[in-house]
N, C-alpha and C positions, 0 to 999 in steps of 0.2 A: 810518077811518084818520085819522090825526091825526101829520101830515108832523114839524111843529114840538115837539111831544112826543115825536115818534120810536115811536108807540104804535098797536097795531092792535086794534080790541075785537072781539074773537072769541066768537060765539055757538054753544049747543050746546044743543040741548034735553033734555038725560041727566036722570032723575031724580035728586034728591036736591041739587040744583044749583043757583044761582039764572040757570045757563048764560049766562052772560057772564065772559069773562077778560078780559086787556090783557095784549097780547105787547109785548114792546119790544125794540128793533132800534137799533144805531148809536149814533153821538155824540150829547148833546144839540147838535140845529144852533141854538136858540139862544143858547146859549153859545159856539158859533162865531162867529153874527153880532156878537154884542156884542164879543167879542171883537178881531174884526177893525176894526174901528168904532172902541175905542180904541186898537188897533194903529198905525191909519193916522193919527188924530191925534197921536199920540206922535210917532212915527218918522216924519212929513210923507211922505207915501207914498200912493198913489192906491189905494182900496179893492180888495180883491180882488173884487167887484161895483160896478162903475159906475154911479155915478146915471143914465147915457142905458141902460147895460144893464137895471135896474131899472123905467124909463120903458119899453124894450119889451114886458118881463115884463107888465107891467100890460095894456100895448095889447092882448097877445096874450089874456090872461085875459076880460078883458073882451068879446071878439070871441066867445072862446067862450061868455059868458054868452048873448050875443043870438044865439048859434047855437041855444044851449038851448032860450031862451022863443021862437024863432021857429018852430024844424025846418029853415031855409033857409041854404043859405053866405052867410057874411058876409065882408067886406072887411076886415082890418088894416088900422085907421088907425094910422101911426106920425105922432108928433109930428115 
């Protein structure tokens, strides 16, 4: 799955097929992003995601990687 292309690659083992597709789903969200991004520079106006919002996202992902490579609960460090 591939969030930011909005695209799901879908496998099938049927003959005659090389059994792979790409479904797609939704708006492009990067064209959202950017979009908002000059939005808020234009119109002086605070992002529809916040840089400290952003800064948690990351925390949290990250917390999950070392969940991953450990197997053990880890701690959210928030900046």
């Amino acid at each position: 799955m591939d969030y930011f292309a909005q695209t799901l690659k879908h496998t099938d083992a049927r003959e005659g097929d090389d059994g792979t597709a790409s479904i797609n789903w939704g708006s492009d969200s990067n064209r959202g992003l950017v979009d908002d991004f000059v939005e808020t520079i234009r119109d002086v106006r605070v992002p529809e995601t916040t840089g400290e919002e952003g800064i948690v996202a990351v925390a949290v992902v990250e917390a999950t990687h070392g969940f991953v490579k450990r197997g053990d609960p880890v701690d959210v460090e928030f900046p």
